[in-house]
Residue, then its C-alpha position, 0 to 999 in steps of 0.5 A: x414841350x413838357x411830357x407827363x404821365x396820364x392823370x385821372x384829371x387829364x380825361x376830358x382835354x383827352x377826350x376833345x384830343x381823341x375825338x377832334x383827330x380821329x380821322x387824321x389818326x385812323x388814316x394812318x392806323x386802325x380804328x378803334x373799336x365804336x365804343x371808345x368814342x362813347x363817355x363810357x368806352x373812353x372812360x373804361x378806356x382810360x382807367x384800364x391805362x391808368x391801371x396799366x400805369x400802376x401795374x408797370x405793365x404801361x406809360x401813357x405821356x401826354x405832349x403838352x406844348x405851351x399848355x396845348x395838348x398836341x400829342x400822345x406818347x406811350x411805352x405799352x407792353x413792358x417786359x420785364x423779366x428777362x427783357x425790360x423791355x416796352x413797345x414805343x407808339x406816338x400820335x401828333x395832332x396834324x395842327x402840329x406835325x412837321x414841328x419836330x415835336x414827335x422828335x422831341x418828345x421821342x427823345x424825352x420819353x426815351x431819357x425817361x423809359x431808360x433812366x425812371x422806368x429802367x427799361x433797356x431796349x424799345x421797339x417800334x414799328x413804322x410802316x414803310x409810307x411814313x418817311x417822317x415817323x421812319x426820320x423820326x425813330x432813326x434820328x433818336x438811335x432807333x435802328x431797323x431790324x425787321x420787315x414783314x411783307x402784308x403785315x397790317x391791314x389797313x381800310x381793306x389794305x395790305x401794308x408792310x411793316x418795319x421793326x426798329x429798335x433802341x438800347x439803353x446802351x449798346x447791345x453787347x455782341x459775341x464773337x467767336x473766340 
C-alpha cells in the first residue's frame, strides 16, 4: 500500500474511482451535489482540494495499492493556530474492504499528519452501524469522546453519530493539587 498526496495528473484515475463506487459511497454518507459527477464539477472540485492542499487548509491521500487506486484518505479542516488540528475521513472501494487496507492507510496518514504536517490531534467520526470503520479508528489509538443522538440524516434517515479522537502524544491532563 503507498499514500500520496493528490496530483493535478491524478484526475482522471480519480474520477473513474469516484464514478464506478459512488453508490457504494453514497450508502454509507451523503451525496454529493449532481454537479461533481459533471467534467466540470469534478474538475472545480479537484482544483479547489489542490488549493486547499497548498493553502495548508487540507491533505487529500490517494490509497494506491499495486498500482491500483483503492481508496481515498484525507485531513480536511486543519487548524492551526491554538489547535493544529484536522478532521480525518477515508473511503475504500468495496472490491478492497475487509483488507485491512483502510487500517494501513490510517496508520500511515497518521504518521504523516503528526510528523510532515505537525498537526497534534485528529478527530473522526463513525457512525454507530459501521462496526468495521469504529475497528478501524480504535485500532490506530483513536479513542471515543462524544455521541450525538440524530445527528446526521442519511436517505430521509436519522443517525447518530460518535466522535474519536487521536493525539501525537498523550494529552497532558491536570489534576487538583
Amino acid at each position: 500500500m503507498e499514500l500520496t498526496l493528490l496530483r493535478e495528473q491524478d484526475a482522471q484515475t480519480l474520477w473513474v474511482f469516484e464514478t464506478t463506487h459512488r453508490q457504494y459511497f453514497e450508502s454509507w454518507i451523503n451525496a454529493r451535489p449532481e454537479t461533481f459527477y459533471t467534467p466540470e464539477g469534478f474538475d472545480h472540485a479537484l482544483q479547489t482540494a489542490l488549493l486547499q492542499q497548498a493553502a495548508d487548509q487540507a491533505f487529500h491521500y490517494l490509497i494506491w495499492l499495486g498500482g491500483e487506486l483503492v481508496g481515498r484518505i484525507n485531513l480536511t479542516q486543519v487548524r492551526r493556530a491554538h489547535f493544529q488540528s484536522a478532521s480525518l475521513g477515508y473511503r475504500i472501494a468495496p472490491t478492497h474492504s475487509g483488507q485491512g487496507l483502510a487500517s494501513d492507510a490510517v496508520q500511515a496518514v497518521m504518521q504523516k499528519a503528526f510528523h510532515i504536517h505537525g498537526l497534534k490531534r485528529l478527530e473522526a467520526t463513525a457512525r454507530p452501524e459501521n462496526p468495521a470503520s469504529i475497528r478501524v479508528l480504535v485500532k490506530n489509538g483513536f479513542h471515543q469522546f462524544g455521541h450525538s443522538r440524530s445527528s446526521l440524516e442519511l436517505h430521509r434517515q436519522w443517525f447518530d453519530l460518535l466522535y474519536f479522537e487521536a493525539h501525537a502524544q498523550p494529552p497532558i491532563t491536570t489534576g487538583a493539587g
